[in-house]
N, C-alpha and C positions, 0 to 999 in steps of 0.2 A: 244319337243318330248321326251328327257332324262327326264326331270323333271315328265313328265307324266308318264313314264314308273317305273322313280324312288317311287312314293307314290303305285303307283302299285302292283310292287315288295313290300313294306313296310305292305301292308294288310296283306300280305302273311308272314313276319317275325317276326311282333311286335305281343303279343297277350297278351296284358297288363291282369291281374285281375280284373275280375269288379262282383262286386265292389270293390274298392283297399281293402285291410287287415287290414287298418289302416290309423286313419288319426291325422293332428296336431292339437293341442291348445298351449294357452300360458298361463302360469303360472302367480302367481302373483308378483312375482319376474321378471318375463318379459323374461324367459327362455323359449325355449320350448318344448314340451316334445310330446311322440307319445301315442296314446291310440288305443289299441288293439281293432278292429270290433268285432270280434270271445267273446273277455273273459273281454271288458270294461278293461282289466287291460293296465296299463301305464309304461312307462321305457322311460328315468330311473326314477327310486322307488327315494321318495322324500330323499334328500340329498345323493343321489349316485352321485359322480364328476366324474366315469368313463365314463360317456356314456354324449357326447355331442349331441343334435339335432339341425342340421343347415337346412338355407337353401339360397341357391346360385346361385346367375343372372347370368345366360349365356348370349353370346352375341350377341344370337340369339333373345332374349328378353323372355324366359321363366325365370321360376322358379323351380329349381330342391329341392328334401328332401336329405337331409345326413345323416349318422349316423356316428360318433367318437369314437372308443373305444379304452380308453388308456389304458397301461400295464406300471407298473412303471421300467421292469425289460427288455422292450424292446430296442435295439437299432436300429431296421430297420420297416418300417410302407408299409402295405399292401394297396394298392387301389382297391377294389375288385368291377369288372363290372358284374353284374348277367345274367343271361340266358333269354330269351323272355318270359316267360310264370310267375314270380316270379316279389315281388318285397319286401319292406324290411321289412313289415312284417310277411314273412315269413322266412325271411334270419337270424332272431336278433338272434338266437339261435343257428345258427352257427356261427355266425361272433365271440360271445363270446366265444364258446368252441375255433375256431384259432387263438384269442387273445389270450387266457389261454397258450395250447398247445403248439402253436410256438412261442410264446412270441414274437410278435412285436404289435404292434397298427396297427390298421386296421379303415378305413376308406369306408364306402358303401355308394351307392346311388342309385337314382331312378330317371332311364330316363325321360325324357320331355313323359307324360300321363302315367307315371305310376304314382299309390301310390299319394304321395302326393304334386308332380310333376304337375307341369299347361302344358299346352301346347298340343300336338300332338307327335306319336315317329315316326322317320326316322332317314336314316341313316346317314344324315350331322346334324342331332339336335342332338344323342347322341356322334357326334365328339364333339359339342362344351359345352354338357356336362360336357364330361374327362376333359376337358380342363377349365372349371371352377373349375371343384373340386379340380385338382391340385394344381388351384390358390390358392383357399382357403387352400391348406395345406402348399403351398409356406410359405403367407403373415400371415395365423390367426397361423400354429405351427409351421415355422421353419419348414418343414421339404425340404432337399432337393432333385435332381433325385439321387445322390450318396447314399440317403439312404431310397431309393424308390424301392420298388418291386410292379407290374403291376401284377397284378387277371385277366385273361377274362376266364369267363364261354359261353360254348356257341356260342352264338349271341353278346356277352359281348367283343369275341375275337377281336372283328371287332374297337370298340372305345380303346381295349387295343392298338392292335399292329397300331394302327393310332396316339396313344400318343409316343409310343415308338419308333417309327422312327423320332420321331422329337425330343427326347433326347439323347443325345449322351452319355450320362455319368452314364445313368441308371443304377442298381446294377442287376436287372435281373427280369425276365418275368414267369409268369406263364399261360400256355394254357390248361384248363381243357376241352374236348373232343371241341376243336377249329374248325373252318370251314375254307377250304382254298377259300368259295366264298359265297353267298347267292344261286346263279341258282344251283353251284355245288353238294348242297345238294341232289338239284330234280333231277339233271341227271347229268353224266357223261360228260362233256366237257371241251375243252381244249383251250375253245378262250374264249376271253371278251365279253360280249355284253354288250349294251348300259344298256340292264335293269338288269344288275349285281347289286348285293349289296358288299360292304365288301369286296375288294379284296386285301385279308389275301396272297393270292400267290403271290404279290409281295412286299406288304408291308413288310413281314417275311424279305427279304432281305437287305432292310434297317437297322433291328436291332442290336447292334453293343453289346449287350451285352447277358449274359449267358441266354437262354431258356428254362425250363422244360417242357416239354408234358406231359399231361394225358391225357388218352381214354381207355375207354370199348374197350374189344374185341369182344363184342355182341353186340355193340351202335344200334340201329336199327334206331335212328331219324341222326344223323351223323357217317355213317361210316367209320372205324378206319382208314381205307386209307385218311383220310381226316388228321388229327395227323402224322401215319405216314409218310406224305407227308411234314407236316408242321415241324416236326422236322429236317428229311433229307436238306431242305432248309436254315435251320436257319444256320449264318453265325460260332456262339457260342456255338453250340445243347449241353445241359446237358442229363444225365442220362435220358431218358423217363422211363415212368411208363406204360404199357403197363398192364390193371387189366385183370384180363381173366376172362371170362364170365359177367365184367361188363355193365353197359347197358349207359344210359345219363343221370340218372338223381337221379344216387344211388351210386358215386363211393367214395359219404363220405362213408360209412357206414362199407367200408373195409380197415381193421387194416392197409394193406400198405400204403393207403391213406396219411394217416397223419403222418406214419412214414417217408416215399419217401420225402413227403412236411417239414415235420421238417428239415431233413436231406440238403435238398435245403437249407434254409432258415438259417442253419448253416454254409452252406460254402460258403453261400453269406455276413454272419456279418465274418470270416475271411481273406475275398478277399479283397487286398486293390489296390487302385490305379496304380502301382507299379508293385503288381503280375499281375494283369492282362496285361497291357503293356508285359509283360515278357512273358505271354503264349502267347496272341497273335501272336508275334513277332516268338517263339518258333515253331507257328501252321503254321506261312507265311514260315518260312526259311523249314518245314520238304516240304512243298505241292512243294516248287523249287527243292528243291533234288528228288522227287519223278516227277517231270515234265525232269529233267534233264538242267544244262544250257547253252547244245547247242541246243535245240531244235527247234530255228528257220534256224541253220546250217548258222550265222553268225560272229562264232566265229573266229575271226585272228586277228593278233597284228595291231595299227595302224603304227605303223612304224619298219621295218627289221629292224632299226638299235638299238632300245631298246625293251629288254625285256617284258616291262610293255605296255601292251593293252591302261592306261590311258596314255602312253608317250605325250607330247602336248608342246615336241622342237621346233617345226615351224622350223628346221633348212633342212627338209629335205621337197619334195616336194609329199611324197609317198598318194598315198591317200587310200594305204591299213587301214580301220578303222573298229574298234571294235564294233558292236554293240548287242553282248549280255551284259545284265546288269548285270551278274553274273559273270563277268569277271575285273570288276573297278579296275585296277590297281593289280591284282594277277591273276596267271597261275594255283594254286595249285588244283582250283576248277574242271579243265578239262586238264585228261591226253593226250587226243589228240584227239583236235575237227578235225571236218572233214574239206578239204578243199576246199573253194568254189572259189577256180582261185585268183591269186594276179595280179592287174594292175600293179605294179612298173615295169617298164620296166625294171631298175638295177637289180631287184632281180629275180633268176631262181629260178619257184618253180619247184617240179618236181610233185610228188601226194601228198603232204600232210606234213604240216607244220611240223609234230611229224618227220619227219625223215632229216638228218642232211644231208647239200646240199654239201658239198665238202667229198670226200672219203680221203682228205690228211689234213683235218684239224677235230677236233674235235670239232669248235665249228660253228652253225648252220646260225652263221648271217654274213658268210664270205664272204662281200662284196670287202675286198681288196686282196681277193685269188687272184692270179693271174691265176690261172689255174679255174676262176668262170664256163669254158664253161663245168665243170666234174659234174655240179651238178646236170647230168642225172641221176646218178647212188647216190647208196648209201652206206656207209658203217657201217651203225646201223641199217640191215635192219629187225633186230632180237630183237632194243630193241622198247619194248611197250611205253616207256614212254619218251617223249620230254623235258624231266625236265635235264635228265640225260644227255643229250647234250645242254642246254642253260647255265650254268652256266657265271658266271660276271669275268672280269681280269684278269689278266694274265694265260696262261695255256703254260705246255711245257708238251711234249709228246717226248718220246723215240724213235726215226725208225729206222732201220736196211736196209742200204741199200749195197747190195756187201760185206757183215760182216765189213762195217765202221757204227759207232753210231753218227747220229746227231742231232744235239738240233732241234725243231721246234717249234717255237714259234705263237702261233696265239691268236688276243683279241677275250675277253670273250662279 
């Protein structure tokens, strides 16, 4: 029944050119080259070595067309998935101007029935698509996902962010007016169904590396809520590009376009290994501080008789333990979590670990007081902070009792 509903769904998303814009031959050299439907003319122009034409078995058992175009000054290479309605004959002449422009190499292709493509399109034959052409850029140029940036236009989005979840090391993504579903396009809804296409809403979550969005603010075929949506979700979201009044299938044509996407593509060849790890890390420790680290109101030492939450003496039988994770062996992080009742039978709490249990000793873990049964009361009931009375080792304190002064000694 899925399977049925899936080719189904696929009449309604694929709507290849027919007849294609272009088809192959083979040179006499045994290269082979594309010849334009429209103008008879051919590319690449004899002895041009920028522009390779493949073509690559997926393992679905088609045959897809490619196109390669090298930049000698690139160091990151584009995979560009195009939109449902396109196919590379109509693309060659952008694919060169953002080889030129951004200066990386770019690599295009043509789903299983497009162009010059065998096969049928659906949405598990352009998975396995992506998945050959990468090979091919794996195995035929060296390149690898570190120096990989992912194009989905479109319908395109759909074989992008299905590659890119399954590379973890990818340098970053580009979503040009993106779909968070297939049905989602036709109507607004909030669940799965069997005859779903492309589900861009959850795969986005997967992705572990930098995102850019584009999308019209006038999209009329996918609306912007569909981007906005998909940015908000990404784990990494870059800058989106948000074109006002653009529509879906014109936002080359505006100057920010390609400034927005250069700009990308620039701080994607400066991002190395290293920084990333660092923001990441950067992005997890602000969202703990901004969550707070007693928030599950687990926060108390595992044992009264050491400071440190990680203490792990085995000497005492206390089963007060720690289990907030923001706590591992430091207090610094929380000046006084709330308190959620201490089992230790020895220790009296009174309301709340931040305030110091004996009123004749300064220091808070005074299990050899002898006068333990005072630690109803408190005598720091003014200071905020529980740091101020944990201190370690020896402490003496001055009392006045009767105008005689004597030493009091209690461990820290």
């Amino acid at each position: 029944m899925g399977c049925m509903f899936s080719h189904l769904a696929a009449k309604f998303a694929f709507f290849p050119p027919s007849p294609p814009t272009y088809h192959l031959s083979k040179n006499p050299d045994g290269k082979l080259s594309a010849v334009s439907a429209s103008s008879s003319s051919t590319f690449p122009a004899a002895g041009d070595s920028s522009i390779d034409v493949r073509v690559v078995k997926t393992r679905r058992g088609n045959k897809v067309a490619a196109f390669y175009l090298r930049n000698p000054n690139a160091r990151l290479t584009l995979l560009y998935s195009h939109g449902n309605a396109a196919d590379l004959g109509q693309l060659v002449d952008l694919f060169v101007q953002l080889k030129v422009n951004l200066r990386v190499n770019l690599m295009g292709y043509d789903y299983s029935g497009y162009g010059a493509s065998t096969g049928k399109p659906s949405e598990y034959d352009t998975y396995a698509d992506i998945e050959a052409v990468y090979e091919c850029l794996q195995t035929e140029y060296g390149v690898g996902q570190e120096d990989l940036i992912l194009y989905g236009q479109s319908v395109g989005s759909g074989p992008t962010l299905h590659l890119a979840s399954k590379l973890p090391r990818l340098r970053g993504v580009v979503l040009h007016s993106g779909i968070l579903s297939g049905l989602r396009v036709l109507c607004h809804v909030k669940f799965k169904f069997c005859c779903d296409i492309y589900s861009n809403v959850n795969k986005i979550k997967k992705v572990k590396c930098p995102v850019l969005v584009i999308h019209g603010t006038e999209d009329d075929v996918v609306n912007w809520l569909h981007g906005n949506r998909l940015w908000k979700m990404a784990k990494e979201p870059y800058e989106p590009l948000w074109i006002k009044g653009g529509g879906h299938c014109n936002l080359e044509i505006y100057p920010d376009y390609i400034r927005h996407l250069y700009r990308f593509i620039q701080d994607m060849e400066n991002t190395t290994t290293k920084s990333r790890l660092k923001k990441i890390w950067q992005e997890i420790r602000r969202r703990d501080e901004s969550k707070g680290c007693c928030s599950f109101k687990l926060c108390r030492p595992k044992c009264p008789s050491c400071p440190k939450p990680s203490c792990a003496c085995g000497e005492c039988g206390c089963c007060c333990k720690c289990e907030c994770p923001s706590l591992q062996g430091c207090f610094s992080c929380c000046k006084k979590p709330s308190c959620v009742g201490c089992c230790c039978p020895k220790f009296k709490c009174c309301s709340c670990f931040g305030k110091p249990k004996c009123p004749k000793c300064s220091c808070w873990k005074c299990l050899k007081c002898s006068e333990s049964e005072c630690c109803r009361s408190c005598c720091c009931a003014g200071c905020f902070s529980w740091l101020c009375c944990c201190g370690g080792g020896k402490r003496e304190e001055l009392k006045t009792r009767g105008g005689e002064t004597t030493m009091a000694k209690s461990e820290g």
